[in-house]
Residue, then its C-alpha position, 0 to 999 in steps of 0.5 A: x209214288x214216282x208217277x206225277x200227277x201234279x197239275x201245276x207240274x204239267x198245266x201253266x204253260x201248255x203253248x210254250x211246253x207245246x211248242x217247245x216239245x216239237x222243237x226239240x223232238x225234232x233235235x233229237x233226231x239227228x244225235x240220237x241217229x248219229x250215234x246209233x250209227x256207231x253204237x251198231x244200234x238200228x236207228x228206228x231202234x234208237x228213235x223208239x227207244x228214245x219215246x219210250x225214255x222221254x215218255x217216263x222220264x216225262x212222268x216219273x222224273x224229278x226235274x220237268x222240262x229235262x230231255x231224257x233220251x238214247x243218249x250218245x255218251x250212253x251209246x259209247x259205252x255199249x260200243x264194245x259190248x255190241x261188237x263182241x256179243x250182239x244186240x240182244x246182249x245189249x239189250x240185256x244190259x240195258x235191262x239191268x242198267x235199269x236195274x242198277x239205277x233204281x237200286x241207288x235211287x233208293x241208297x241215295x247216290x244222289x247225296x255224292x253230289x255234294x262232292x263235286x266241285x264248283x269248277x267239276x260243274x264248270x268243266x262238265x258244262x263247258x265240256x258238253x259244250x264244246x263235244x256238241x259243238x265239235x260234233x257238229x263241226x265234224x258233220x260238215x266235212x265234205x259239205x257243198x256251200x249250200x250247207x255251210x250257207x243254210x248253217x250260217x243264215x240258221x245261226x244269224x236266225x237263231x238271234x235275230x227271231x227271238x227279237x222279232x217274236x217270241x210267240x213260237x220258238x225260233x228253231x222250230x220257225x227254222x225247221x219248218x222253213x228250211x224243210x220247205x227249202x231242202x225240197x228242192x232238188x238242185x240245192x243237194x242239202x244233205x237231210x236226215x233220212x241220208x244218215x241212215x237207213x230209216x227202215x225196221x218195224x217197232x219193237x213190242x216188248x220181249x225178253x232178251x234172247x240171251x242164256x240166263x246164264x251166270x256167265x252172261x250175268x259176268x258178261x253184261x255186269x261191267x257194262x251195266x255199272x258203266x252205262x249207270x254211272x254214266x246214265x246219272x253222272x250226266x243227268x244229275x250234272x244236267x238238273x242242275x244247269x235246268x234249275x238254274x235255267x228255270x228259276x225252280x230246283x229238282x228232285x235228285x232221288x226220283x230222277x235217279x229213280x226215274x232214270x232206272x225205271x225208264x231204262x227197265x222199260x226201254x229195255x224190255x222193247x229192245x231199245x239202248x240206254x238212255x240219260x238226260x241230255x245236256x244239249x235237247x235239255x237245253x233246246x227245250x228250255x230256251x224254246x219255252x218248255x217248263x213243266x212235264x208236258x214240254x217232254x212228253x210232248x217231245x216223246x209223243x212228238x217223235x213217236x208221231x214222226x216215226x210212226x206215220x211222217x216218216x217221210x216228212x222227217x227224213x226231209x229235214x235238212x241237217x244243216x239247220x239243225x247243226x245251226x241250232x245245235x251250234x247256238x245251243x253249244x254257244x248258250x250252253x257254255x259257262x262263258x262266266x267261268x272265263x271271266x272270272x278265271x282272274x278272280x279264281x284260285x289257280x287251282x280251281x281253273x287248274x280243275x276246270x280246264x283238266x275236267x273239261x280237257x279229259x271230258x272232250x279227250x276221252x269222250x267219257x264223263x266218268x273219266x273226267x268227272x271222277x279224275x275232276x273231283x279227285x283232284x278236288x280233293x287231293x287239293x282240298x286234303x293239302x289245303x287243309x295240311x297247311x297247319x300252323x305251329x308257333x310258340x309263346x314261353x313254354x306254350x305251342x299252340x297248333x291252329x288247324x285240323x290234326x289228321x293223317x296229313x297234318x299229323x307228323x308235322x307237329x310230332x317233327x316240330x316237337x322231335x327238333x327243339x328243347x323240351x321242357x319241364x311244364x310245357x302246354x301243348x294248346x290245341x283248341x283250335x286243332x280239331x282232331x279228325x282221324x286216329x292219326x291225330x290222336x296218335x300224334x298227340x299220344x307219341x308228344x306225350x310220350x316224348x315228353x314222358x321218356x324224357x321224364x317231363x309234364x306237358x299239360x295238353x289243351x284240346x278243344x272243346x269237340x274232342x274234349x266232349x268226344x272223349x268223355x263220351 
């Protein structure tokens, strides 16, 4: 059952999660607009889609307190999709996103996880970090100074008032006084109603009008495998930064499902795909939100905004909140990872800095993850090629992995000496892995036998076991 009903998972920490919700309800405004901008998505459609996915993540999802919503690296993927067939093709792929995720939910995807490396993990922090960093450094071009002087006094408050109170979240201390500031005409602060026409009436739900066709099936289809992969690449990235955060660990399997079943919905009320998001995520746990509440506070929060102050929503001014982002992009990166470059194997640093360098290049995370790890692997296979091969007498011992890498390395060794009458061959500390090796071991043997020699052949006690099975 996906729907959580625990009570230690929503009570405990009602002030904080409150408080925490609206800090970050209100910090999602600007992003999520933002890129339904260059989506070509209606913004009121991105900010209701955005309720919808904070709503049922908030309830089905399996790490509380992780932000989900109309993410940017979602809306990027469906740019293309939208320029040459329209929303409502969107919408359709959204729906089957949806649809995707809930399947491998159940196939257990979550378990690739293992797969992904330490430095991976550091490359996509450091990268997320430094996108929401940088998208907040394009939005002051062609800023007045009071822009840039709000921003600063933002950033300074930002670590000045967690050591003056920690009874309510400093951000949203910030915004309320900011808001307050920004009514004043002759400061000309840009606010968020200047990002984009706040107009549109809320969707009610509906099926996409689209041909149900086979060939609007091939349409959506690469689509809605991108904005999949995409979809639990960063959420599954995010849960464990939040477990970190929070001292507590997530459910992997029910967040992917969780994931699709939110996607399925938004959907069906005509709304863009949706994921965690590293940066709200983030806002939310360092302003106190803990349990389910915290999000669902953020959704509802957002769905009041919307709804009936979107007057007062439009007034906020987008310089505190490229302050607060700054912060957060400062908190969000792994600063450890620097530090302990020099203690690293320059492999592992080679991986981070290539994840990060294509995540911020490309902009996709699919991209960098996946050339991240496997890198990984290419280097962990030629690691693990490293065997050693050295004789004693008439005995060669092999220390090392015997697989398709390895393999021709020990055949090579015994094609270039002297064989002889009675040799032993010990690989006892050369687990064999794959049919490559076993071949390897049966052209030695054959070697010996053209040459009308015994070889006596010592494996270890695995592949012994193996054999007799």
């Amino acid at each position: 059952m996906l729907l959580s009903i625990k009570r230690d998972e929503w009570l405990g920490n009602v002030k904080n999660d409150l408080l925490g919700g609206l800090v970050t309800a209100v910090a999602l405004i600007p992003e999520v607009i933002g890129f339904a901008i260059i989506a070509g998505v209606n913004p009121m459609t991105a900010l209701f889609a955005s309720v919808i996915t904070a709503i049922v993540t908030s309830l089905t999802g399996g790490r509380p307190a992780m932000m989900s919503a109309a993410a940017g690296s979602m809306a990027l993927v469906m740019v293309v999709l939208i320029k040459n067939y329209g929303i409502e093709y969107m919408i359709a792929a959204t729906i089957l996103t949806g649809f995707f995720q809930l399947l491998f939910g159940y196939l257990g995807i979550h378990k690739l996880m293992r797969f992904i490396s330490k430095p991976v993990m550091m490359g996509f922090v450091n990268a997320l970090a430094l996108l929401i960093f940088l998208a907040q450094i394009q939005q002051l071009e062609h800023q007045n100074g009071t822009t840039y002087a709000v921003v600063g006094i933002t950033v300074v408050l930002m670590y000045v008032l967690p050591r003056v109170t920690r009874a309510v979240p400093p951000a949203l201390i910030i915004i309320v006084a900011m808001t307050c500031i920004a009514l004043m005409p002759q400061l000309q602060l840009q606010t968020v109603g200047d990002l984009g026409e706040m107009t549109g009436v809320l969707a009610l739900p509906g099926i996409p009008m689209v041909p149900f066709t086979f060939e609007t099936l091939v349409i959506i289809t690469p689509t809605a495998l991108a904005l999949a992969f995409v979809g639990l690449m960063e959420s599954l990235l995010t849960l464990p930064l939040i477990n970190k955060m929070t001292g507590t660990l997530g459910d992997n399997k029910r967040e992917v499902k969780s994931q699709g079943l939110a996607n399925i919905i938004t959907g069906f009320f005509g709304g863009p795909a949706g994921c965690a998001m590293i940066g709200q995520a983030v806002i939310n746990v360092e302003s106190g939100g803990r349990k389910r509440l915290s999000t669902l506070t953020a959704g509802l929060t957002l769905f009041i905004l919307i709804v009936f102050f979107k007057d007062v929503m439009v007034q906020i001014p987008t310089a505190a909140l490229i302050g607060i982002m700054i912060v957060v992009a400062v908190k969000t990166f792994s600063w450890s990872s620097l530090r302990e470059i020099p203690c690293l194997p320059a492999t592992e640093t080679a991986i981070m800095v290539v994840t990060v360098i294509l995540v911020v290049y490309t902009h996709n995370l699919a991209i960098g993850i996946l050339v991240g790890v496997l890198l990984s692997m290419v280097i962990f296979i030629v690691q693990l090629a490293n065997i050693n091969v050295s004789r004693e007498n008439k005995t060669v011992k092999v220390t090392g992995p015997l697989f398709f890498v390895s393999a021709q390395t020990v055949i090579t060794y015994f094609e270039n000496i002297t064989l002889e009458d009675g040799m032993r061959l010990d690989l006892s500390e050369a687990p064999i892995w794959d049919k490559a090796g076993r071949d390897a071991v049966i052209t030695i043997r054959h070697l010996f036998e053209e040459a009308d020699l015994s070889l006596e052949v010592t494996t270890s006690a695995t592949d012994s076991e193996e054999r007799r099975n």
